[in-house]
VEXRO-815764 format. One record per residue: residue number from 0; x, y, z of N, C-alpha, C, O in turn. Coordinates in Angstrom, 1 decimal, decimal comma, padded with zeros to 4 digits. Layout:
- NUM/X/Y/Z/X/Y/Z/X/Y/Z/X/Y/Z
...
END
This chain:
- 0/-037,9/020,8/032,8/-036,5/020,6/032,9/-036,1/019,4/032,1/-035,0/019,3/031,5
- 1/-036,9/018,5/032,3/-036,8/017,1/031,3/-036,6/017,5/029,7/-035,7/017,3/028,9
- 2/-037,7/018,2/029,5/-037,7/018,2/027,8/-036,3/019,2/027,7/-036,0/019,1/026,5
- 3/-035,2/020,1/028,3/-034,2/020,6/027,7/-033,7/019,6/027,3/-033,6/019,4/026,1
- 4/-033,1/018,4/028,4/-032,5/017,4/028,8/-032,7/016,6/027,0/-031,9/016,7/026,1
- 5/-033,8/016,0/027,1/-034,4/015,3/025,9/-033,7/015,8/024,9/-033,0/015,0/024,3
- 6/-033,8/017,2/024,6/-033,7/017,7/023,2/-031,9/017,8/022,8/-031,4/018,1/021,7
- 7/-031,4/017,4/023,9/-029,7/017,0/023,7/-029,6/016,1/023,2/-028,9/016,1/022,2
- 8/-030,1/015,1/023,5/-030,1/013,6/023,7/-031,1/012,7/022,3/-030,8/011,5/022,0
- 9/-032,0/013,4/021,7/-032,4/013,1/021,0/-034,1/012,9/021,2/-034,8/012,1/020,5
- 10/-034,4/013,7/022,0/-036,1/013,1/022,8/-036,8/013,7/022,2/-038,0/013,4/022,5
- 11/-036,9/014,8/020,9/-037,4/014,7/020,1/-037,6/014,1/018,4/-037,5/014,6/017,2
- 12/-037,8/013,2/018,8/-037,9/012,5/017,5/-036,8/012,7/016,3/-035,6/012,7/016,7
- 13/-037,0/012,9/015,1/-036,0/012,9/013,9/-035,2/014,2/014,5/-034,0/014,3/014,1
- 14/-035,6/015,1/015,2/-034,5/016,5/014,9/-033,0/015,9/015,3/-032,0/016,5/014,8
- 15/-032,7/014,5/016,2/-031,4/014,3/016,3/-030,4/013,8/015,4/-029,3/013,6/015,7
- 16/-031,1/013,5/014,1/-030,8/013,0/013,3/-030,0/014,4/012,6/-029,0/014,1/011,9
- 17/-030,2/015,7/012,6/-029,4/016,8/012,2/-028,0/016,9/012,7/-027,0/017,3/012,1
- 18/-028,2/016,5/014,4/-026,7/016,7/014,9/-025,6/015,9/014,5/-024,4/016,1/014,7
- 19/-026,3/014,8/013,8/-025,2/013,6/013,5/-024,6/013,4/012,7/-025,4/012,9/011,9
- 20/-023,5/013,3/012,2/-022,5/014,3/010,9/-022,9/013,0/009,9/-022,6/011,8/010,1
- 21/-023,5/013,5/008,6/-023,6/012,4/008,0/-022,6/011,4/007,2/-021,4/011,7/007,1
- 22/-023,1/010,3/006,7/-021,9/009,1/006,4/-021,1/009,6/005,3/-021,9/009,9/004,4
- 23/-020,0/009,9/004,8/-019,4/010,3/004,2/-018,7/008,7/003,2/-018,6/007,6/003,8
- 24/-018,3/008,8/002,1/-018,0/007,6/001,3/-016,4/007,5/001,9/-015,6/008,3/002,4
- 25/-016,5/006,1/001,5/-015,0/005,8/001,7/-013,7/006,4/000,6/-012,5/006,4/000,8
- 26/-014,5/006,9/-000,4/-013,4/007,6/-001,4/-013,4/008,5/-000,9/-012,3/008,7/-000,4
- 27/-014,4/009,5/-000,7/-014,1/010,8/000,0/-013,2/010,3/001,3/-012,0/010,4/001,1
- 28/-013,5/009,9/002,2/-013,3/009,8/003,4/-011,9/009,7/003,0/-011,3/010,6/003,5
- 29/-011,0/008,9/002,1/-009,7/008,6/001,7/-008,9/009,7/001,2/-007,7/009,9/001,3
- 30/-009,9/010,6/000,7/-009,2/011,6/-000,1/-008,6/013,1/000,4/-007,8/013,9/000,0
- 31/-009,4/013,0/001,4/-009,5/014,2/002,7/-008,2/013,8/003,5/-007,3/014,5/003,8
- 32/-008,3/012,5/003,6/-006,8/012,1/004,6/-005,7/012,2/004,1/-004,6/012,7/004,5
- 33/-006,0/011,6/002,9/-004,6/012,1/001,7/-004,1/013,4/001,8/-002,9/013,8/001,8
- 34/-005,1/014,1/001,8/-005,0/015,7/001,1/-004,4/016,3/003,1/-003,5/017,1/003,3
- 35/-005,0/015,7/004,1/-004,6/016,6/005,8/-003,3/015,7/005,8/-002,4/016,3/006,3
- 36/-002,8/014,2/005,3/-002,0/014,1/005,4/-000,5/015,2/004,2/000,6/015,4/004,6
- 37/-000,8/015,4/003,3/-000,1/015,7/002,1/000,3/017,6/003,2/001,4/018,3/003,4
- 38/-000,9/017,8/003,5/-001,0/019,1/004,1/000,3/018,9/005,6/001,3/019,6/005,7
- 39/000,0/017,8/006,5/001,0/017,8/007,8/002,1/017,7/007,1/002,8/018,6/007,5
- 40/002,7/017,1/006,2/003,8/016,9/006,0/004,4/018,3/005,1/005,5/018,7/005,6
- 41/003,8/019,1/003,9/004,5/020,3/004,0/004,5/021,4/005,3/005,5/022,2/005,5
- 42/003,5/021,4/006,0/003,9/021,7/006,9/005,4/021,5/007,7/006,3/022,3/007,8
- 43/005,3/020,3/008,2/006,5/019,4/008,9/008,2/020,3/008,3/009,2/020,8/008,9
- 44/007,8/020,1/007,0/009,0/020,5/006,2/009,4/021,9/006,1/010,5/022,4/005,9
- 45/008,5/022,5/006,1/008,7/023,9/006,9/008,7/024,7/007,9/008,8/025,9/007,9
- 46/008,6/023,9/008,9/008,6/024,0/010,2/010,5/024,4/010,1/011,4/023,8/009,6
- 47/010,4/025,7/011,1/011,4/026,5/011,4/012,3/026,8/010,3/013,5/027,2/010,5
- 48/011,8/026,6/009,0/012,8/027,0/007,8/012,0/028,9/007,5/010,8/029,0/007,1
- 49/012,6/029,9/007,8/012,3/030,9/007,5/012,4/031,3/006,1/011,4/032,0/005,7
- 50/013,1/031,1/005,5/013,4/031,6/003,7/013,6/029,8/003,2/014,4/029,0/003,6
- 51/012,5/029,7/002,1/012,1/028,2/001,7/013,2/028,2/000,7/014,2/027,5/000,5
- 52/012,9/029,5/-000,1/013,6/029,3/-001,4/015,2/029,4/-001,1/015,9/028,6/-001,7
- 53/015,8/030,1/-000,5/017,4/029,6/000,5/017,8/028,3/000,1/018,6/027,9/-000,7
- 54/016,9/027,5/001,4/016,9/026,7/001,2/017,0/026,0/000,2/018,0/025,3/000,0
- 55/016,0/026,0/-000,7/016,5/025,4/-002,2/017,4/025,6/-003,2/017,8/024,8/-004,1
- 56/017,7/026,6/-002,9/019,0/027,0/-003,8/020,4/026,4/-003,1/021,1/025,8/-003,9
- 57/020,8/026,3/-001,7/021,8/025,3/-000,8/021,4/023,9/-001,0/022,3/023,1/-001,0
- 58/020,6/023,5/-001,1/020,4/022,3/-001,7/021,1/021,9/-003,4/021,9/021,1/-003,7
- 59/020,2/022,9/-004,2/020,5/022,7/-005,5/022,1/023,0/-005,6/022,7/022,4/-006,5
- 60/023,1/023,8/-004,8/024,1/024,1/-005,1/024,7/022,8/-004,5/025,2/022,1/-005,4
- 61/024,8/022,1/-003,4/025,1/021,3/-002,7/025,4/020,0/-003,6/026,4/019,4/-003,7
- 62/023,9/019,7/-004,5/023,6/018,7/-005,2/024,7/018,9/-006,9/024,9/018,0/-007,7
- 63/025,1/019,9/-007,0/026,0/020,7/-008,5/027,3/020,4/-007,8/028,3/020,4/-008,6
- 64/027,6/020,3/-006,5/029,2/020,4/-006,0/029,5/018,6/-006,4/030,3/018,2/-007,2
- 65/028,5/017,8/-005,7/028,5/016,3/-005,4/028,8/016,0/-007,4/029,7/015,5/-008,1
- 66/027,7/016,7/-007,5/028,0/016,3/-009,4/029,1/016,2/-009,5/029,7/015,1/-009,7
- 67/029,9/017,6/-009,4/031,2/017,9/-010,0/031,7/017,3/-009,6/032,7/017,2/-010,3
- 68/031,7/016,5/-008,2/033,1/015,9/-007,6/033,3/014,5/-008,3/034,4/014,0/-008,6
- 69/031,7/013,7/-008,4/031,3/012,5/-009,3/032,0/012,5/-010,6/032,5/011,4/-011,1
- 70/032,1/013,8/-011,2/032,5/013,8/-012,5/034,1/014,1/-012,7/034,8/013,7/-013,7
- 71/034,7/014,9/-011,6/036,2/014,8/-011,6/036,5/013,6/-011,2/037,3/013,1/-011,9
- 72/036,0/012,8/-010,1/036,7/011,5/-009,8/036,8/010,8/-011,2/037,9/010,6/-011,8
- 73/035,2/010,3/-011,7/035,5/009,7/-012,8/036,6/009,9/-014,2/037,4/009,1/-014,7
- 74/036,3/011,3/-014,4/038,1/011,5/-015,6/038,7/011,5/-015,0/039,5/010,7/-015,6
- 75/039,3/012,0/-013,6/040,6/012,1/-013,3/041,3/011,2/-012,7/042,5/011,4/-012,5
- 76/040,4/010,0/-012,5/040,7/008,7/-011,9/041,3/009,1/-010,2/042,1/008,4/-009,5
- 77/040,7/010,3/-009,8/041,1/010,2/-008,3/042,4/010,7/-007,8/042,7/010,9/-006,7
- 78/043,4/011,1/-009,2/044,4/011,6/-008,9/044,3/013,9/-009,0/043,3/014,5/-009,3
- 79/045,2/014,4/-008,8/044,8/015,8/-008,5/044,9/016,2/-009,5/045,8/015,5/-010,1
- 80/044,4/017,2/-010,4/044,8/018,1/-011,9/045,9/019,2/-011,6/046,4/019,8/-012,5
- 81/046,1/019,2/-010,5/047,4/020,5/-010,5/048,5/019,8/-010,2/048,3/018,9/-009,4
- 82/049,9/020,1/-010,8/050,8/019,5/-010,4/051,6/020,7/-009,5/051,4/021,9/-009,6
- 83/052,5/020,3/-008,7/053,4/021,3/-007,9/054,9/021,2/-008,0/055,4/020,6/-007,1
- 84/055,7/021,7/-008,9/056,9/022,0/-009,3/057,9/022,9/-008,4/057,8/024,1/-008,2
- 85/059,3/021,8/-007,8/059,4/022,8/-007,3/060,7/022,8/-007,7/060,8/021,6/-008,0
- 86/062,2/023,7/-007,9/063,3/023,7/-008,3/064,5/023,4/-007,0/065,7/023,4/-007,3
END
């Protein structure tokens, strides 16, 4: 019953030396976290968005309205382009 015990534990000699995840470099080690962090975060950002590309097109249209308004303020100096005439 001892020697099962042992052979968890390391009680035979070198074989414990298999169980034990070897040293991995600090570049690697860096690169892997980069890459599960790079990975949580698109995740993150898709989390409950059903249609991505939707999404990007309300954005990209969103971002074309803000233009346009950037760019009438500036010619129009803020005043309205229609005038209203009345007799």
């Amino acid at each position: 019953m001892g020697s099962l015990c042992s052979s968890c534990f390391g009680g035979n000699g070198g074989e414990s030396s298999n169980l034990m995840p070897s040293p991995v470099s600090q570049e690697t080690r860096r690169r892997q976290q980069l890459e599960a962090a790079e990975r949580r975060r698109e995740e993150n950002e898709r989390r409950g968005v059903k249609n991505l590309d939707s999404v990007r097109r309300q954005q990209q249209r969103s971002e074309e309205m803000g233009r346009r308004e950037e760019e009438a303020a500036r010619t129009g100096g803020g005043s309205p382009t229609l005038k209203w005439q009345t007799s």
